[in-house]
LOZA-920223 format. One record per residue (C-alpha): x, y, z; residue in three letters. Coordinates in steps of 0.1 Angstrom, whole numbers, plus 5000, padded with zeros to 4 digits. Example, Ala and Ser with C-alpha at 12.3 -4.5 7.8 and 13.67 -1.06 7.14 Angstrom:
<nodes>
<node><x>5123</x><y>4955</y><z>5078</z><res>ala</res></node>
<node><x>5137</x><y>4989</y><z>5071</z><res>ser</res></node>
</nodes>
This chain:
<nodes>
<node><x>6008</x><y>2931</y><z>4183</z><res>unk</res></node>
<node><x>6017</x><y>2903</y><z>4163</z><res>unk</res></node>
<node><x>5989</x><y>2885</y><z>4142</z><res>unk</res></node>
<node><x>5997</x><y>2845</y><z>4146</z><res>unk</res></node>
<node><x>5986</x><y>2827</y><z>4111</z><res>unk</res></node>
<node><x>5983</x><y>2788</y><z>4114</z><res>unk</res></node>
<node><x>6006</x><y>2766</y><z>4099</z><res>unk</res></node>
<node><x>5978</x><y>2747</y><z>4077</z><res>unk</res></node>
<node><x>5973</x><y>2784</y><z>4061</z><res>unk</res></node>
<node><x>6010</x><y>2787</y><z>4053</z><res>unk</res></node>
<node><x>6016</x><y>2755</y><z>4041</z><res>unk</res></node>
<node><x>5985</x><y>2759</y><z>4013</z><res>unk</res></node>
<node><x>5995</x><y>2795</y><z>4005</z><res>unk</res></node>
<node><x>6030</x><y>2783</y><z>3991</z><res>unk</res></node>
<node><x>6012</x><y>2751</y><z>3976</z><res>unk</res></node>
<node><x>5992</x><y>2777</y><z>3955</z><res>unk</res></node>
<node><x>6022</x><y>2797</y><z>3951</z><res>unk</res></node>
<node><x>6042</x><y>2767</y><z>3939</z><res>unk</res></node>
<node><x>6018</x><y>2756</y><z>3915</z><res>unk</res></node>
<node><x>6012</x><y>2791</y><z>3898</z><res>unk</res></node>
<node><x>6049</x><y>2795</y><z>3891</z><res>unk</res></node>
<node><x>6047</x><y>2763</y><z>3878</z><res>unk</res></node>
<node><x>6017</x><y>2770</y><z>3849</z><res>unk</res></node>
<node><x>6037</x><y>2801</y><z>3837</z><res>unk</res></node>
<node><x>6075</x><y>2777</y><z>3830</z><res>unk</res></node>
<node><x>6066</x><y>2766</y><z>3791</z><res>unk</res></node>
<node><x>6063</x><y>2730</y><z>3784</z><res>unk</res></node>
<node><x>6090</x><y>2718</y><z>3766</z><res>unk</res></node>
<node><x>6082</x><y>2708</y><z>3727</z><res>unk</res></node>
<node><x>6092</x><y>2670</y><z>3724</z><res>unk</res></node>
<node><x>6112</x><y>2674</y><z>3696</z><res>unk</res></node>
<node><x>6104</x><y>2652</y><z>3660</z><res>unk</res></node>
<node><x>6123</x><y>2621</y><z>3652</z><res>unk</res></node>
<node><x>6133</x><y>2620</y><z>3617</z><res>unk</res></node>
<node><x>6130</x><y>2587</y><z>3599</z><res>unk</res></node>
<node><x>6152</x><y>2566</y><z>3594</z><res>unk</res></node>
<node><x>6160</x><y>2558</y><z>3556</z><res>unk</res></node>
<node><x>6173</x><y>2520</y><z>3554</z><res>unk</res></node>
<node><x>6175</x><y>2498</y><z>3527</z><res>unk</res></node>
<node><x>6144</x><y>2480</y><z>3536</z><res>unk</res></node>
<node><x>6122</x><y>2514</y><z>3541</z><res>unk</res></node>
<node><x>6136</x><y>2520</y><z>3499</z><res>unk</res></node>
<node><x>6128</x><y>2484</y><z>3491</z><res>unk</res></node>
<node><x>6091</x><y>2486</y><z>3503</z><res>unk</res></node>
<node><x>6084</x><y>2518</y><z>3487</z><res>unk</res></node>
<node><x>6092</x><y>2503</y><z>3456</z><res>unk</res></node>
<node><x>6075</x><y>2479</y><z>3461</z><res>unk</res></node>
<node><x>6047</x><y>2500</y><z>3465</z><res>unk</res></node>
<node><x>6051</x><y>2521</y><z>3435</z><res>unk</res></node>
<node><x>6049</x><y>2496</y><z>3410</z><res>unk</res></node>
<node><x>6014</x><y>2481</y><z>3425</z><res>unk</res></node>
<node><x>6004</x><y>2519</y><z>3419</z><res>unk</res></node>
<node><x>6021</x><y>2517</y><z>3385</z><res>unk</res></node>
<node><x>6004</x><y>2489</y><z>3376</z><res>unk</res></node>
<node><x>5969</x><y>2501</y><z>3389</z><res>unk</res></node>
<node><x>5975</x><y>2529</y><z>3372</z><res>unk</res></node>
<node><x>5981</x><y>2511</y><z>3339</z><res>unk</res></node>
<node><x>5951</x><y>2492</y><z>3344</z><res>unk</res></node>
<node><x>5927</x><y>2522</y><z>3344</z><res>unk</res></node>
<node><x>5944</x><y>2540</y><z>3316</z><res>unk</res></node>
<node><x>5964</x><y>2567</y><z>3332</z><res>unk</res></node>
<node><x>6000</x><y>2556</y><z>3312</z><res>unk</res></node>
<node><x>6015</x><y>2589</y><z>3321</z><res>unk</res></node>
<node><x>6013</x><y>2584</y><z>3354</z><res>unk</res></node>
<node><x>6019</x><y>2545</y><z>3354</z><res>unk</res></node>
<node><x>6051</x><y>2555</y><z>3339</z><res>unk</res></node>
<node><x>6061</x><y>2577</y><z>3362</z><res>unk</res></node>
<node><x>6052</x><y>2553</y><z>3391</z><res>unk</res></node>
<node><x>6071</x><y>2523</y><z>3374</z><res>unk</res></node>
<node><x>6101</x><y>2537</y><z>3367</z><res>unk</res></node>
<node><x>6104</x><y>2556</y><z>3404</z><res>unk</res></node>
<node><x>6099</x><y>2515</y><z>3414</z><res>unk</res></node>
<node><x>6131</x><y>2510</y><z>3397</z><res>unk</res></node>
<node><x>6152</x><y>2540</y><z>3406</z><res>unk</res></node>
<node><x>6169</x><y>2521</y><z>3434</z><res>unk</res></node>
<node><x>6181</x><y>2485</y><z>3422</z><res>unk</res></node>
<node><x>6165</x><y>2474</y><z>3451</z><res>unk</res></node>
<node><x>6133</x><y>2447</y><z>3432</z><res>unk</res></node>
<node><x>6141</x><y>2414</y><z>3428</z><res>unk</res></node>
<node><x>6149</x><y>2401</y><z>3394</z><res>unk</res></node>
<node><x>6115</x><y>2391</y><z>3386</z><res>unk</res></node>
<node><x>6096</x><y>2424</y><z>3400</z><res>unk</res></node>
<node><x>6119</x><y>2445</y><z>3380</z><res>unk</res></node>
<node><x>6113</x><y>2427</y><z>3348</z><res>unk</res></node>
<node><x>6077</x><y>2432</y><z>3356</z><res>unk</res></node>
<node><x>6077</x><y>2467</y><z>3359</z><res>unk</res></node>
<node><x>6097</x><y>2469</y><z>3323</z><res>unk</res></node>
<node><x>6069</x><y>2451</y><z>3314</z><res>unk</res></node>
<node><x>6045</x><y>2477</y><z>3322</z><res>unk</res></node>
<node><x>6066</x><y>2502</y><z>3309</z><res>unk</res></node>
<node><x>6069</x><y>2486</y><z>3277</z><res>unk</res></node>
<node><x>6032</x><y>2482</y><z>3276</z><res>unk</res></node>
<node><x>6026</x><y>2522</y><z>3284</z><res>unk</res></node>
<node><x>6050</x><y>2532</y><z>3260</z><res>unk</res></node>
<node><x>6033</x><y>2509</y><z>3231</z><res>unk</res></node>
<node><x>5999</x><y>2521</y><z>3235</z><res>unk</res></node>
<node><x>6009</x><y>2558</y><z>3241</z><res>unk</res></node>
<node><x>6029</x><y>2555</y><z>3206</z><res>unk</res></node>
<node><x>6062</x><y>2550</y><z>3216</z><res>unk</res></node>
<node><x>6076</x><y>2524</y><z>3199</z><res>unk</res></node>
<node><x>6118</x><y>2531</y><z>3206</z><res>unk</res></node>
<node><x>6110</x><y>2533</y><z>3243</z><res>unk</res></node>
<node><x>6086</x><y>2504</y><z>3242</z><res>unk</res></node>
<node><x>6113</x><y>2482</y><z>3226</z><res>unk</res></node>
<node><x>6141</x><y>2494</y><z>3247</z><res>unk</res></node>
<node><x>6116</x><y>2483</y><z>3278</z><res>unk</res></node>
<node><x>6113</x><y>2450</y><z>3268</z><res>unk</res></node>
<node><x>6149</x><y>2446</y><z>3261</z><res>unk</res></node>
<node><x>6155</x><y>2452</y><z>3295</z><res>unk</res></node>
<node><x>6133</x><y>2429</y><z>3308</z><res>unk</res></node>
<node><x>6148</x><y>2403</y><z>3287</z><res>unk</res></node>
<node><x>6186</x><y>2413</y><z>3301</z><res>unk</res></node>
<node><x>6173</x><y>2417</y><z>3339</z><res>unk</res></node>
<node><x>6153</x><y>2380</y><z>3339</z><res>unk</res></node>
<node><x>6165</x><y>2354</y><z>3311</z><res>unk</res></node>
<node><x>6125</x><y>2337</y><z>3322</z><res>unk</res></node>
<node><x>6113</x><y>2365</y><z>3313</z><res>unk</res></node>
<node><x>6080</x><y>2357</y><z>3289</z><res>unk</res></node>
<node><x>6045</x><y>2374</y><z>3281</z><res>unk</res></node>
<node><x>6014</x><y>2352</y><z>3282</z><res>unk</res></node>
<node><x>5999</x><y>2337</y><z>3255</z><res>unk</res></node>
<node><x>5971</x><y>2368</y><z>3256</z><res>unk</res></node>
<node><x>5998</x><y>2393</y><z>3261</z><res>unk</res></node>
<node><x>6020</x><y>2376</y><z>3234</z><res>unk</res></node>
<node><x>5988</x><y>2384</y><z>3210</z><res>unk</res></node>
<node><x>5981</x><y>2419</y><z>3217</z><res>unk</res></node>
<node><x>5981</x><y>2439</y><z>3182</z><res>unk</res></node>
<node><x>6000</x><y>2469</y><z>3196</z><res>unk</res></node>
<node><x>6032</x><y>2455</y><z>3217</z><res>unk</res></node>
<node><x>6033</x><y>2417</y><z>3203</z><res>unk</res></node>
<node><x>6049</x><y>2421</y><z>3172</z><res>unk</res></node>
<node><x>6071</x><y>2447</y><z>3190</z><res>unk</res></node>
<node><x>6078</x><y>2419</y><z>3221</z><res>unk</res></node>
<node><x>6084</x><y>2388</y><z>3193</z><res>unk</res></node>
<node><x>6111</x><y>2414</y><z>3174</z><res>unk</res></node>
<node><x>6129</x><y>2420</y><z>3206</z><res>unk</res></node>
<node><x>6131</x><y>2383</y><z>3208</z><res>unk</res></node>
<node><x>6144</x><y>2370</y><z>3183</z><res>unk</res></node>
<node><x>6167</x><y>2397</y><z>3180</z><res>unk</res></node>
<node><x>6184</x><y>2386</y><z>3215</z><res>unk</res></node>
<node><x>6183</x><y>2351</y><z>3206</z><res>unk</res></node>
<node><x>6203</x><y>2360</y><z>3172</z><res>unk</res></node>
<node><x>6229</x><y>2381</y><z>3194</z><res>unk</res></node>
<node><x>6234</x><y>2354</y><z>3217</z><res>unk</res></node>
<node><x>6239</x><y>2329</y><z>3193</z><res>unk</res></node>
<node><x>6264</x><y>2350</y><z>3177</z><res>unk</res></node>
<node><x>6281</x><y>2354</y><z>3206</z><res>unk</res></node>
<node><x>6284</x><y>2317</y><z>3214</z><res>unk</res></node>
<node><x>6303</x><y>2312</y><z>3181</z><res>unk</res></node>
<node><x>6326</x><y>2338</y><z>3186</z><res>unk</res></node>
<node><x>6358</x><y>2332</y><z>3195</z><res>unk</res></node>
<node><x>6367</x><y>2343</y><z>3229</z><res>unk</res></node>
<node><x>6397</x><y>2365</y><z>3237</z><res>unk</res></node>
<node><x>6414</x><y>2363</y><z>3272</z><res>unk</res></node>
<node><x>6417</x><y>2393</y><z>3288</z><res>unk</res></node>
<node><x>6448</x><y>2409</y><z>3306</z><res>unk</res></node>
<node><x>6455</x><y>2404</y><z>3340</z><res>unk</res></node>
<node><x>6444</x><y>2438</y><z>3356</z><res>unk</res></node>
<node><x>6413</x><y>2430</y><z>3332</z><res>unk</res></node>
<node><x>6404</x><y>2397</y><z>3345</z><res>unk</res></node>
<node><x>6412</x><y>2407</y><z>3381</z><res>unk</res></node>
<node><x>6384</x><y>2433</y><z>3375</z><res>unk</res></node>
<node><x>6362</x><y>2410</y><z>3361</z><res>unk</res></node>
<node><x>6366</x><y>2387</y><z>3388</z><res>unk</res></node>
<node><x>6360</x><y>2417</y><z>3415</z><res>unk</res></node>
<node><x>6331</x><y>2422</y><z>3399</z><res>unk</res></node>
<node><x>6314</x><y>2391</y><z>3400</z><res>unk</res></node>
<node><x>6326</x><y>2386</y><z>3438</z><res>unk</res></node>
<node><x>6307</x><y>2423</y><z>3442</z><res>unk</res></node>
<node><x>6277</x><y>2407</y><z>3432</z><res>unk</res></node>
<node><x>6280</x><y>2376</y><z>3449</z><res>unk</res></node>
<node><x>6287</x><y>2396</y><z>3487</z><res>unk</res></node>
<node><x>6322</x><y>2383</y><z>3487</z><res>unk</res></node>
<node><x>6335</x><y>2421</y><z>3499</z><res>unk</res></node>
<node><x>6367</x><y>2410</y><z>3511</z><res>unk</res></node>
<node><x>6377</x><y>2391</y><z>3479</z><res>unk</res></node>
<node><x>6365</x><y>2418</y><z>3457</z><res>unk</res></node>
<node><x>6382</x><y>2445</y><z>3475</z><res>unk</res></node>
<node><x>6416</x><y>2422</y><z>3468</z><res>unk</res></node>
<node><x>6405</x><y>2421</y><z>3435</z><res>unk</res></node>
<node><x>6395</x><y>2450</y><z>3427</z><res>unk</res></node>
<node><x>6429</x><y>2470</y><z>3443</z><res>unk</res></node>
<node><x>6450</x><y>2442</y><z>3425</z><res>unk</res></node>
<node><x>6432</x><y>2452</y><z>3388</z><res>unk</res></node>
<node><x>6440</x><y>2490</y><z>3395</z><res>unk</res></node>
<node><x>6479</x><y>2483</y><z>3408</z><res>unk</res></node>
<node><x>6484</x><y>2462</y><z>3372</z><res>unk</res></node>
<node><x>6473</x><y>2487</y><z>3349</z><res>unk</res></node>
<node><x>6437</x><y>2489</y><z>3339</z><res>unk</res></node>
<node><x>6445</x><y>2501</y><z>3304</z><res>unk</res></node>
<node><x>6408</x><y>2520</y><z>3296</z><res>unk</res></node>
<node><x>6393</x><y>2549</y><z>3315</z><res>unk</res></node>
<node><x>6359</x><y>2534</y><z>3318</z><res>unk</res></node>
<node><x>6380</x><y>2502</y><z>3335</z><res>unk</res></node>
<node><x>6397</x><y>2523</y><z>3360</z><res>unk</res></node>
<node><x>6366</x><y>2541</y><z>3367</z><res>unk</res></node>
<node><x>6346</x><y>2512</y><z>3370</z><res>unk</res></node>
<node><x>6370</x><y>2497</y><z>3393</z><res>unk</res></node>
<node><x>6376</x><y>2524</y><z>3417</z><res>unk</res></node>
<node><x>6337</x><y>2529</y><z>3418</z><res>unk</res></node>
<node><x>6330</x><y>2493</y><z>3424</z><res>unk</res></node>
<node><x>6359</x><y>2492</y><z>3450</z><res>unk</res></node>
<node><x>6342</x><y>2527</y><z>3468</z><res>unk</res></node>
<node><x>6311</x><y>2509</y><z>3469</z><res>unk</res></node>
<node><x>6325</x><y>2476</y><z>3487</z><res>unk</res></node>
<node><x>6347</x><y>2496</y><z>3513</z><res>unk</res></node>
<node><x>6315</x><y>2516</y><z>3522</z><res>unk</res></node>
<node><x>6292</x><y>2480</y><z>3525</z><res>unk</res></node>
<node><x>6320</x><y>2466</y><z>3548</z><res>unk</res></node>
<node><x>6316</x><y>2501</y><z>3569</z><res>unk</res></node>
<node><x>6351</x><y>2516</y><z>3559</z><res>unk</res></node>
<node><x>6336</x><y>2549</y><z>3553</z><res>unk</res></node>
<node><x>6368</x><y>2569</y><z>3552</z><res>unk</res></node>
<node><x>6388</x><y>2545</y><z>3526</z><res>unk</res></node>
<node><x>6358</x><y>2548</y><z>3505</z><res>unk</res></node>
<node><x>6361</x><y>2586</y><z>3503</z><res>unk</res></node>
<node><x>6387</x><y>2585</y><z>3496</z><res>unk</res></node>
<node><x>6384</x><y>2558</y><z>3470</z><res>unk</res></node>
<node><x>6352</x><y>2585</y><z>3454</z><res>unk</res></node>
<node><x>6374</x><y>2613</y><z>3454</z><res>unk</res></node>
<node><x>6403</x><y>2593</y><z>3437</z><res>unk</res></node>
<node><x>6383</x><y>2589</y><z>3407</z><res>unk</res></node>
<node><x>6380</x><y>2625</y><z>3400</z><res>unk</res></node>
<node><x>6416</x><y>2625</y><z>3390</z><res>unk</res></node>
<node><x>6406</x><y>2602</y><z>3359</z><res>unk</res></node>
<node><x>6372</x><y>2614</y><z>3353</z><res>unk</res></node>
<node><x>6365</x><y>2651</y><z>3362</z><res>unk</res></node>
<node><x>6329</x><y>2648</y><z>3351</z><res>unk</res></node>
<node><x>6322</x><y>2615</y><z>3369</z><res>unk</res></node>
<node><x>6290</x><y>2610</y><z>3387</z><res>unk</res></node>
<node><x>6269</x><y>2580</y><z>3400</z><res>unk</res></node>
<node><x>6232</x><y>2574</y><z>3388</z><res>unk</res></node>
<node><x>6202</x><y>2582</y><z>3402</z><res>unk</res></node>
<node><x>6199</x><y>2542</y><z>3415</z><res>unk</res></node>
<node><x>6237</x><y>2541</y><z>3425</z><res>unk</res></node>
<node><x>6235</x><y>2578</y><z>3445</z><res>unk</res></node>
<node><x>6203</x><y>2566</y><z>3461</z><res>unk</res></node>
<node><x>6221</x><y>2537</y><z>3480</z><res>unk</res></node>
<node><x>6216</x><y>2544</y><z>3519</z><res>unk</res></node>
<node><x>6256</x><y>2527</y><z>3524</z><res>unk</res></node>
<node><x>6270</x><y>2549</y><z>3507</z><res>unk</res></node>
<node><x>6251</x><y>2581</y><z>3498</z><res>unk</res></node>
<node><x>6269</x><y>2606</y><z>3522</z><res>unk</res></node>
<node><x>6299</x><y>2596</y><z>3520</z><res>unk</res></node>
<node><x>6298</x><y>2596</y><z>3481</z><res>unk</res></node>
<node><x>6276</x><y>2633</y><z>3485</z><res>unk</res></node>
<node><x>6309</x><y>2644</y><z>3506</z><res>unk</res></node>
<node><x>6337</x><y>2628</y><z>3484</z><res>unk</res></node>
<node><x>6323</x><y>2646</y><z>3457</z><res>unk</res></node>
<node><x>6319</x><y>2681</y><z>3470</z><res>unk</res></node>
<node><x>6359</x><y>2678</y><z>3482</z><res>unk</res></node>
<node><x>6370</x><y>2667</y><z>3447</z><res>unk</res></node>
<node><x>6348</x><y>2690</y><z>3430</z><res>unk</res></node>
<node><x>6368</x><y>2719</y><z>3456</z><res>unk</res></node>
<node><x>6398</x><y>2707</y><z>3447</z><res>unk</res></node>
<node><x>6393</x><y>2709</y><z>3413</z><res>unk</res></node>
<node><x>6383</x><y>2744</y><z>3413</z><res>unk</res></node>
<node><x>6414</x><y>2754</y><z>3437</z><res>unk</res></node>
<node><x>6437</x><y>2733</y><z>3410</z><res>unk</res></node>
<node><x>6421</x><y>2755</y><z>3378</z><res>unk</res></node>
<node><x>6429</x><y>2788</y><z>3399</z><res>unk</res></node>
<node><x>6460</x><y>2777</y><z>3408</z><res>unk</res></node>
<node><x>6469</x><y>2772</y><z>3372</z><res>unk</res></node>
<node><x>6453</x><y>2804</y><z>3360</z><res>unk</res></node>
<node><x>6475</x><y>2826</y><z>3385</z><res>unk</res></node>
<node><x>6505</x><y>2807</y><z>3374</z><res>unk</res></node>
<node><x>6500</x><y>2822</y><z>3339</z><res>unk</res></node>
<node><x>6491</x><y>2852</y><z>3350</z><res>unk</res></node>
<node><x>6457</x><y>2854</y><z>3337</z><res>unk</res></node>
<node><x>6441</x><y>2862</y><z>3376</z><res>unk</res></node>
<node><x>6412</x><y>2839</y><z>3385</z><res>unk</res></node>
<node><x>6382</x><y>2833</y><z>3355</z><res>unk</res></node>
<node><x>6353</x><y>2862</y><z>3359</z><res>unk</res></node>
<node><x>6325</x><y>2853</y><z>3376</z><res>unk</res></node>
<node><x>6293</x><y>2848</y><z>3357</z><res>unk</res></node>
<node><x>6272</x><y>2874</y><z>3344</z><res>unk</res></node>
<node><x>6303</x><y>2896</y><z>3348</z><res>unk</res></node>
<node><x>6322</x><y>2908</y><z>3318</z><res>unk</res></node>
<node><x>6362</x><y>2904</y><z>3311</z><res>unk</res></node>
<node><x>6380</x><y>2936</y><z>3317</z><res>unk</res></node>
<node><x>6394</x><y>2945</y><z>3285</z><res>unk</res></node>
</nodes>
């Protein structure tokens, strides 16, 4: 004889059944976003660091103010006038913690980076930097007074088309200074340091106008004058251009290596031994 169940019981037996199965699935982790690094994010960290540098000047702690300021300053991305501030602060940690070279070299920089650059009056005074800032000074003003009288010698074509790349680099005008800049390299740059700089500054403008795989290959075409090239902390740091630049330099770096084995084996000496491993004899 058949037991008959009602349907109410049924139906809340496979509720419970549904929701139990349902407890033991595991929740699925939402997984982290990683932040995005953009010029701006850079720019307001340093920012940041030099108010903590300078904070941290203010109280005394010099070691650490100089470690803040010049972290401010890594990326090129402070304005002209914040820059020269944070040289300023530099200068002054130096000075007091008896460093008169990097002191001096400080405020030389500040003097390059902002031609209004000036300490107040009560700065101007202070026993330890001022005679050190007034030095600086009028050592510029001598150089650049010089230089005024000096006779001025045109450069070569692939020269001036590299100086005029550069200064259309700084002013935004990519397009121009790519023309430029590609123009200066097919007429002969006749220094090292000029091709370098050109190919570099030409790398950096195909990368701003998002032609990522020309400026590779731009990077990686200035191993073949300069082996040992590399970009500074402030130029690597660049969020345009970091990657590619990280990538172009592992490939040339590769193909460096595979061009000294190549060149080994073709003189029969077999591949360099690896470190730590004597020279069979």
């Amino acid at each position: 004889m058949r037991t008959h169940i009602p349907a109410h019981r049924i139906i809340l037996a496979a509720a419970a059944l549904f929701a139990a199965s349902c407890e033991q699935l595991p929740t699925a982790k939402p997984q982290a976003v990683t932040p995005q690094i953009t010029e701006s994010v850079l720019r307001e960290r340093a920012v940041e660091q030099l108010a903590a540098g300078v904070k941290q000047y203010e109280v005394g702690d010099f070691d650490n103010a100089v470690k803040s300021l010049t972290a401010s300053l890594d990326h090129g991305l402070l304005s002209k006038v914040e820059q020269s501030r944070a040289r300023k602060y530099l200068a002054f940690s130096h000075c007091v913690s008896n460093r008169e070279a990097q002191c001096r070299d400080e405020f030389r920089k500040a003097f390059e980076i902002n031609s209004d650059f000036s300490l107040t009056p009560a700065e101007d005074g202070h026993p330890i930097w001022g005679p050190i800032y007034r030095n600086v000074r009028t050592q510029l003003i001598t150089e650049r007074e010089a230089a005024v009288r000096r006779p001025l010698i045109p450069l070569a074509k692939a020269e001036q088309m590299l100086s005029d790349g550069i200064v259309k680099y700084d002013a935004g005008d990519y397009p121009a200074a790519q023309t430029l800049l590609e123009g200066s390299l097919r007429e002969g740059l006749k220094s090292k340091d000029d091709q370098v700089k050109a190919m570099k500054h030409l790398a950096f403008t195909l990368c701003l106008e998002s032609k990522f795989p020309a400026c590779r290959a731009a990077f990686v075409k200035i191993y073949d004058v300069d082996p040992k090239f590399d970009l500074t902390p402030a130029e690597a740091g660049h969020p345009s251009w970091t990657r590619t630049f990280a990538a172009a330099k592992a490939q040339a770096r590769k193909a460096l290596q595979d061009k000294e084995l190549r060149e080994a084996k073709e003189k029969g000496k077999g591949p360099p031994p690896a470190a730590g491993v004597p020279a069979k004899k």
